[in-house]
C-alpha positions as a Markdown table, in Angstrom:
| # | Residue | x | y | z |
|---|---|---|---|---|
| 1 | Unk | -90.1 | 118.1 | 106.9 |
| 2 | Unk | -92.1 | 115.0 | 108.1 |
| 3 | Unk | -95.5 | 113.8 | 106.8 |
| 4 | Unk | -98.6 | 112.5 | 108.3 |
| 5 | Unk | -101.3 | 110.3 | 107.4 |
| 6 | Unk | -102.6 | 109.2 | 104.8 |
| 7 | Unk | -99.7 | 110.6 | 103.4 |
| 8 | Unk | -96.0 | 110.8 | 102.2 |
| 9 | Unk | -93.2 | 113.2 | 101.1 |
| 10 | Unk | -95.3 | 114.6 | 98.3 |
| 11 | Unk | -97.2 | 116.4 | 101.0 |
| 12 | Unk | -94.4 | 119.1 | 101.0 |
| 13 | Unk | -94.5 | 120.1 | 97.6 |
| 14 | Unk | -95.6 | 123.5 | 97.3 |
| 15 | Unk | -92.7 | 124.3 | 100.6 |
| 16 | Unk | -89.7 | 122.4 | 99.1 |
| 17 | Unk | -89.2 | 124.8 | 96.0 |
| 18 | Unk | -90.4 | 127.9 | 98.4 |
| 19 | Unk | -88.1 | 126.8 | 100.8 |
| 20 | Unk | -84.8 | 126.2 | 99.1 |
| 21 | Unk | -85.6 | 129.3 | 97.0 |
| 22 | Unk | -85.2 | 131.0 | 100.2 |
| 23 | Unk | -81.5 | 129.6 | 100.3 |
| 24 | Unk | -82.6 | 126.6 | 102.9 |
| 25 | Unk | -81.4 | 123.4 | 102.1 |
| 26 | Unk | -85.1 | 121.0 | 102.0 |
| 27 | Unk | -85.4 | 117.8 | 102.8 |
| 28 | Unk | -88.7 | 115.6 | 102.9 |
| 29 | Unk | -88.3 | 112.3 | 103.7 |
| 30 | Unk | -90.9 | 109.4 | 103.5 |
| 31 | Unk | -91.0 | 107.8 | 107.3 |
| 32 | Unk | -90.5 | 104.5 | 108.1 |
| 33 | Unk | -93.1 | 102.3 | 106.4 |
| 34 | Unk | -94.7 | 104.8 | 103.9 |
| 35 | Unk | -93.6 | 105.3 | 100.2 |
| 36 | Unk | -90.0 | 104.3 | 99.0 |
| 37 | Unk | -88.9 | 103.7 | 102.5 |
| 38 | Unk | -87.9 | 100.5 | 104.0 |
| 39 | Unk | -91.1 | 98.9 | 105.4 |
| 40 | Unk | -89.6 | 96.4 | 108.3 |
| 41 | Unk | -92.1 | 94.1 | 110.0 |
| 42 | Unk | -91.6 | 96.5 | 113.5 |
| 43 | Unk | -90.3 | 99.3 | 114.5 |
| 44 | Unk | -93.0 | 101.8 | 114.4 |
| 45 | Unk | -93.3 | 103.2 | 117.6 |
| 46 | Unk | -92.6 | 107.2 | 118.1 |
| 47 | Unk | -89.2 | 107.0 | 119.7 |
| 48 | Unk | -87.6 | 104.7 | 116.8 |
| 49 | Unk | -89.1 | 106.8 | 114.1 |
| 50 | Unk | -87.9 | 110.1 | 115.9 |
| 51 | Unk | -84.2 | 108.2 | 116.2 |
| 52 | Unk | -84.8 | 107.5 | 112.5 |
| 53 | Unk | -85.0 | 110.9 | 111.6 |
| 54 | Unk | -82.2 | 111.8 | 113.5 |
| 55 | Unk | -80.3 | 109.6 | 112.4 |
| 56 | Unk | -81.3 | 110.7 | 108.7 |
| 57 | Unk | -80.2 | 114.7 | 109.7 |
| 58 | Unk | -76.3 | 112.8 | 110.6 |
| 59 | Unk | -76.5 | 111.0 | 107.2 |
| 60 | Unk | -76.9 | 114.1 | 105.3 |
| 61 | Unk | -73.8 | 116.0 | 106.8 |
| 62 | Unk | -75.6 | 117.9 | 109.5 |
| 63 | Unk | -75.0 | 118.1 | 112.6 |
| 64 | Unk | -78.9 | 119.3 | 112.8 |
| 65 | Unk | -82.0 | 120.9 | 111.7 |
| 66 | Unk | -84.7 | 122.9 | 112.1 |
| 67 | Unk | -87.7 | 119.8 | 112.2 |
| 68 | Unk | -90.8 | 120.5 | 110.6 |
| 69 | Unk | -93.7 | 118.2 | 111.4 |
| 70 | Unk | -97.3 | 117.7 | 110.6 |
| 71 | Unk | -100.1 | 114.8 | 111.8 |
| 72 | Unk | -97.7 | 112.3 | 112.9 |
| 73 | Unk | -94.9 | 113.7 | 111.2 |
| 74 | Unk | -95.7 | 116.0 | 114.5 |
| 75 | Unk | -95.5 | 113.6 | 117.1 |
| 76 | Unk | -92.1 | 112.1 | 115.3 |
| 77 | Unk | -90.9 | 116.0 | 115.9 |
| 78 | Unk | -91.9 | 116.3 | 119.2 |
| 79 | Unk | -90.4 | 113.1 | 120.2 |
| 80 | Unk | -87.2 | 114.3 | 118.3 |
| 81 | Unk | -87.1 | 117.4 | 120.1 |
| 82 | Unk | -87.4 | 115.8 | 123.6 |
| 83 | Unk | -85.3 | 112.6 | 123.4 |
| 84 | Unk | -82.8 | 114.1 | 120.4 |
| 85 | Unk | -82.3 | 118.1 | 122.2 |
| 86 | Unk | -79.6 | 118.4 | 119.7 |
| 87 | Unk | -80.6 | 117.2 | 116.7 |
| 88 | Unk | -83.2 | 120.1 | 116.2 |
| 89 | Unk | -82.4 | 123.6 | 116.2 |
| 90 | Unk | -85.2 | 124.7 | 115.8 |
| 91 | Unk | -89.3 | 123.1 | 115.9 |
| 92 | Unk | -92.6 | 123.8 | 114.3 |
| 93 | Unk | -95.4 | 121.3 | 114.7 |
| 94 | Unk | -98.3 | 121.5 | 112.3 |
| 95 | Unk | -101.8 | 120.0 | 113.6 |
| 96 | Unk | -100.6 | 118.1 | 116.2 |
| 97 | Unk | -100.7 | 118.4 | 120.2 |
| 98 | Unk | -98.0 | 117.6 | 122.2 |
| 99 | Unk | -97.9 | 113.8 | 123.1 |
| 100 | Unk | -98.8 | 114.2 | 126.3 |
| 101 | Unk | -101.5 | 116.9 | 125.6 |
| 102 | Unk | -103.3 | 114.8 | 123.0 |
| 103 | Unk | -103.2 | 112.0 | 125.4 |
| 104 | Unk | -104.7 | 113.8 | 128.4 |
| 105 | Unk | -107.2 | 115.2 | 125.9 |
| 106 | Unk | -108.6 | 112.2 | 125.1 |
| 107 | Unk | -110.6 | 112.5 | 128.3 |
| 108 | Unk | -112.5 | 115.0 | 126.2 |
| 109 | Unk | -115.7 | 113.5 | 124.4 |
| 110 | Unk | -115.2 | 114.8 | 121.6 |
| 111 | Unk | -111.6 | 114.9 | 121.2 |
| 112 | Unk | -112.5 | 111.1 | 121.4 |
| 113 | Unk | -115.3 | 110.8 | 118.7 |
| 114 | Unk | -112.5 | 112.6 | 116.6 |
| 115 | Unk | -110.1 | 110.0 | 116.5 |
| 116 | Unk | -112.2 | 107.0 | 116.8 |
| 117 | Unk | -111.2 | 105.9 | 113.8 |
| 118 | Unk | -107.7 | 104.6 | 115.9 |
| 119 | Unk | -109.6 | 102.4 | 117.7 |
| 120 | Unk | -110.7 | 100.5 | 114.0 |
| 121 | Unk | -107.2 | 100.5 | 112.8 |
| 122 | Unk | -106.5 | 98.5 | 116.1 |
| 123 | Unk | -107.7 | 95.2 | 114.1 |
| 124 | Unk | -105.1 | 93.1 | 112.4 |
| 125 | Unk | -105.3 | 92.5 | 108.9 |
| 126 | Unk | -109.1 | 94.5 | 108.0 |
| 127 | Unk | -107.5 | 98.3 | 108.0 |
| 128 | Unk | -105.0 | 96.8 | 105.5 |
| 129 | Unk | -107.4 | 95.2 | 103.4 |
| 130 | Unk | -109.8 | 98.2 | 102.7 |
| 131 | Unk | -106.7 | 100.4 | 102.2 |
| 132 | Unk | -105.6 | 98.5 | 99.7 |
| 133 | Unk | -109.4 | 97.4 | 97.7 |
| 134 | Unk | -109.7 | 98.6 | 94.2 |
| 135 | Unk | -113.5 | 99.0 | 95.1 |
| 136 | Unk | -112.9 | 101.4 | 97.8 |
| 137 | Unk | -112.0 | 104.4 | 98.5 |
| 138 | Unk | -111.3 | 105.7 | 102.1 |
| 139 | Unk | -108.1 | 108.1 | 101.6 |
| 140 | Unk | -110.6 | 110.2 | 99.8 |
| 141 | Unk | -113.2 | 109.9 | 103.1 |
| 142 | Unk | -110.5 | 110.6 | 104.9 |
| 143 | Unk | -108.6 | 113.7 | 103.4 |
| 144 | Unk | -112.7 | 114.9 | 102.6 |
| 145 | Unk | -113.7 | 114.8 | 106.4 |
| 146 | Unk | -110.5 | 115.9 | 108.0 |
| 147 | Unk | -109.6 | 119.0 | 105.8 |
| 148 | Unk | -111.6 | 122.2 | 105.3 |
| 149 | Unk | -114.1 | 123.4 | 102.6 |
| 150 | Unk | -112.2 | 125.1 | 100.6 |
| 151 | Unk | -109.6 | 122.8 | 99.1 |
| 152 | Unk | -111.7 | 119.9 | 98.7 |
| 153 | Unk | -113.6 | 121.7 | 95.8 |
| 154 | Unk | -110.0 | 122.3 | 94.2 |
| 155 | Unk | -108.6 | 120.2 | 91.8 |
| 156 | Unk | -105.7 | 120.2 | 93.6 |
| 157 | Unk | -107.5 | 118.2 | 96.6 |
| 158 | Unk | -108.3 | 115.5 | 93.5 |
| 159 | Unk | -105.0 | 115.0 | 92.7 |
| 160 | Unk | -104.0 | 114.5 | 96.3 |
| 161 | Unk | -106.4 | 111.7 | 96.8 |
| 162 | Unk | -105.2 | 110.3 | 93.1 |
| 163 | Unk | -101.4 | 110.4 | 95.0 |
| 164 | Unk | -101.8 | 109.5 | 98.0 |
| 165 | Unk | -104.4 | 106.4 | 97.3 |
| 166 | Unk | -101.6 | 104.8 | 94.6 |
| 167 | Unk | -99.0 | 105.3 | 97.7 |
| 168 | Unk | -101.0 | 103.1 | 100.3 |
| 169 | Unk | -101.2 | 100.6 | 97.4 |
| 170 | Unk | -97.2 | 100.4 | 97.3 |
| 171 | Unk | -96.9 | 96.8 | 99.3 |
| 172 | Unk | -96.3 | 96.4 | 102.5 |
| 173 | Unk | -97.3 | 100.6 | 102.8 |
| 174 | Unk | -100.5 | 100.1 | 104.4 |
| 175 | Unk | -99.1 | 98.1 | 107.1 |
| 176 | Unk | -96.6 | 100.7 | 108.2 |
| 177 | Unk | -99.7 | 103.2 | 108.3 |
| 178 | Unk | -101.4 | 101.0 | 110.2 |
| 179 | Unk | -98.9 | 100.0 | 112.7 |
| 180 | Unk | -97.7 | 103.5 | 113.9 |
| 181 | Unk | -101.6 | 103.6 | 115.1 |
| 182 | Unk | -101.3 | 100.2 | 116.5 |
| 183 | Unk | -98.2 | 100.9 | 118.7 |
| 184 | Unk | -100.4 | 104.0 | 119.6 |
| 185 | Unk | -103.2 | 102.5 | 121.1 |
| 186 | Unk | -101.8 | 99.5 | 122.5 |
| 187 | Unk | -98.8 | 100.9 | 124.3 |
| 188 | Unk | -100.9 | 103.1 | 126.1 |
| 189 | Unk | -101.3 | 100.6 | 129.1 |
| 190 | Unk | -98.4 | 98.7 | 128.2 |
| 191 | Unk | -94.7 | 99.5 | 130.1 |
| 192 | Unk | -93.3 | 101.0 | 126.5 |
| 193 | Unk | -95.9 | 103.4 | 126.5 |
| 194 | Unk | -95.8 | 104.5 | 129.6 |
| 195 | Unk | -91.8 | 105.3 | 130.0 |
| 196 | Unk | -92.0 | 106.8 | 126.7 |
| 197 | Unk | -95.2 | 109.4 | 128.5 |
| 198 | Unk | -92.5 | 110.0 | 131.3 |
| 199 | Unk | -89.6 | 110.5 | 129.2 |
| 200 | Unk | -91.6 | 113.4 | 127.2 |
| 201 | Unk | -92.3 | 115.2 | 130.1 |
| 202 | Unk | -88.8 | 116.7 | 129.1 |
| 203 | Unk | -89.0 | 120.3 | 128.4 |
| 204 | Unk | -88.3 | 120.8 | 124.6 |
| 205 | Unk | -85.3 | 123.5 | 124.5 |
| 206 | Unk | -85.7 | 124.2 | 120.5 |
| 207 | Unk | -87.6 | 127.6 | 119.8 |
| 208 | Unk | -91.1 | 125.8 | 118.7 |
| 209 | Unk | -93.6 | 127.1 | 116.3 |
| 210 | Unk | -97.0 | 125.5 | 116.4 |
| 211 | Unk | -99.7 | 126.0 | 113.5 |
| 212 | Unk | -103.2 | 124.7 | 113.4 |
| 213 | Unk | -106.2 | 124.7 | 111.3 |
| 214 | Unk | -109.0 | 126.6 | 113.6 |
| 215 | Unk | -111.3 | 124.3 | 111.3 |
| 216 | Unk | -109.5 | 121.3 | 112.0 |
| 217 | Unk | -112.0 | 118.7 | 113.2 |
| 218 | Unk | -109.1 | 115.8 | 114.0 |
| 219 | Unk | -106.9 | 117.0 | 116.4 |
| 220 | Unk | -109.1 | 120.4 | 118.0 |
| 221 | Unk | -107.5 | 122.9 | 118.6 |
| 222 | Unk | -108.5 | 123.2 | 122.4 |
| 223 | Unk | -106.6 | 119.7 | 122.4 |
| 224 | Unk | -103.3 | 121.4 | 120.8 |
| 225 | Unk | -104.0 | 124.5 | 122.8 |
| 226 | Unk | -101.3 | 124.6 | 125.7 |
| 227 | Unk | -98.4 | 122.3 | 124.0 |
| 228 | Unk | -96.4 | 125.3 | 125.0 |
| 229 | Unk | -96.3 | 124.5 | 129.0 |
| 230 | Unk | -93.6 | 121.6 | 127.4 |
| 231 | Unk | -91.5 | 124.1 | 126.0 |
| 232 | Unk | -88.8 | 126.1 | 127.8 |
| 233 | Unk | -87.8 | 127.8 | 125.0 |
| 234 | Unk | -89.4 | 130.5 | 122.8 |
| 235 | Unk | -92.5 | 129.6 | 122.0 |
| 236 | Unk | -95.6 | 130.5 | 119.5 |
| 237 | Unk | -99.1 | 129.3 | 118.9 |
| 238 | Unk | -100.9 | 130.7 | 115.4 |
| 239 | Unk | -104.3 | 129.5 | 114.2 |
| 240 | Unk | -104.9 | 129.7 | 110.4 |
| 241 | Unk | -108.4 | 130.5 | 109.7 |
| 242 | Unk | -110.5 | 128.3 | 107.9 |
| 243 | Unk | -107.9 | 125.5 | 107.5 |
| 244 | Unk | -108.6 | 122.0 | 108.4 |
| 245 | Unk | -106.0 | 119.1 | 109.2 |
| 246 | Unk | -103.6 | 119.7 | 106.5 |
| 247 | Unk | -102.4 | 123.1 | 106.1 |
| 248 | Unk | -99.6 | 121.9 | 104.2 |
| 249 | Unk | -102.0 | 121.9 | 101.2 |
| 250 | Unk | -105.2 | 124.0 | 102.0 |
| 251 | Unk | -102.5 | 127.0 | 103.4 |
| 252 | Unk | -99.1 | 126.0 | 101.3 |
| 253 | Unk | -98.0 | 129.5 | 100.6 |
| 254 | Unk | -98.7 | 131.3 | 104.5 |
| 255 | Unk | -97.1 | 128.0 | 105.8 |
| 256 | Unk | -94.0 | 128.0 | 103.5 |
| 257 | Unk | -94.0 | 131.7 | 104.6 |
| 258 | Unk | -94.2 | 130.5 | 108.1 |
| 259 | Unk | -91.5 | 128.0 | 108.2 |
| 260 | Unk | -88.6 | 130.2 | 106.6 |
| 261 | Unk | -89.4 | 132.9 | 109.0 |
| 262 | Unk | -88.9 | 130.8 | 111.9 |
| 263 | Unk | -85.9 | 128.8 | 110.5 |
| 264 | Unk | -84.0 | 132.3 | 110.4 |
């Protein structure tokens, strides 16, 4: 199970007990650059972090694994699924479009105005910075304007923000964040970018499940709509009600529920 941003493994708390009482073996690794994993001064483009993760499923004895990915954690399971066919048995992308759909969908205004906040984390050095200040507070702007209603009044939404603002703090964490946007943006004209758009073109073989917030006002869900025409094998699209960007949290029980009926 693979986080997204502003996060880390702690995202998948409520689906790691669900999941392994359920008789699956759970695993929820922090990616490359975020919490107690190696931060490395590059690196954090999509197809090292999918061969990461692949890499990780051979380390733990497996030959692989039904890959579960949200936010970015999504685009590292996509990419898995199309450059690593048999590393994942099975797929299920939370908020996320495919690559090449959220690419093509940023020819949509709004889909634009959603994520201009990639275009600010393109400056060296500032994004860092006001990640890191004692006197601010933007995980909390963050998790508050991307998730829905209903968990933000919860106090579980306050821990969350307590968590996951101590974890950009770890050194060296906010970079990481930071540069997995940077690669992002930049290598979209550059030749990097462009063979790694060709190369996902790839039809994903692994049965895929795809969840998304109907409320979720970072990556809409008339972006994510369609991911399936990159999948040639079973394929399902489901739209939680009322959930934002992180279903994880605001809908932990239906996804856990979710998951383990796919993964069987």
């Amino acid at each position: 199970m693979l986080h997204g941003f502003p996060q880390f493994w702690w995202t998948w708390r409520a689906q790691l007990p669900a999941l392994a009482a359920a008789g699956f073996r759970a695993v929820a690794p922090d990616l490359r650059g975020y919490g107690a994993s190696d931060k490395p001064p590059r690196g954090y483009d999509l197809p090292t972090a999918a061969s990461d993760v692949a890499a990780l499923v051979r380390a733990l004895g497996e030959r692989d694994a039904v890959v579960v990915g949200h936010d970015w954690g999504g685009l590292v399971a996509w990419t898995m699924a199309a450059l690593h066919p048999r590393v994942v048995r099975r797929l299920v992308v939370v908020s996320m479009a495919h690559p090449r759909l959220l690419r093509a969908g940023l020819r949509d205004a709004a889909q634009r105005r959603a994520l201009r906040h990639v275009l600010r984390f393109q400056l060296p050095r500032l994004p860092e910075w006001r990640l890191t200040r004692t006197d601010d507070d933007p995980v909390a702007e963050w998790l508050r304007n991307w998730a829905g209603p209903d968990w933000t009044q919860t106090a579980d939404f306050a821990e969350a923000v307590g968590r996951y603002r101590s974890a950009a703090r770890i050194p060296q964490a906010a970079y990481g964040s930071m540069e997995y946007f940077r690669w992002a943006g930049r290598s979209q004209v550059r030749p990097d970018g462009l063979r790694y758009a060709r190369r996902m073109a790839a039809p994903v073989t692994a049965p895929t499940l795809q969840l998304h917030g109907d409320a979720d006002p970072l990556v809409l869900p008339r972006t994510a709509r369609g991911s399936g025409r990159y999948v040639a094998g079973a394929y399902e699209w489901c739209e939680l009600p009322g959930v934002g960007h992180f279903p994880p949290e605001e809908a932990a029980a239906e996804l856990g529920t979710a998951i383990a009926g796919w993964a069987r």
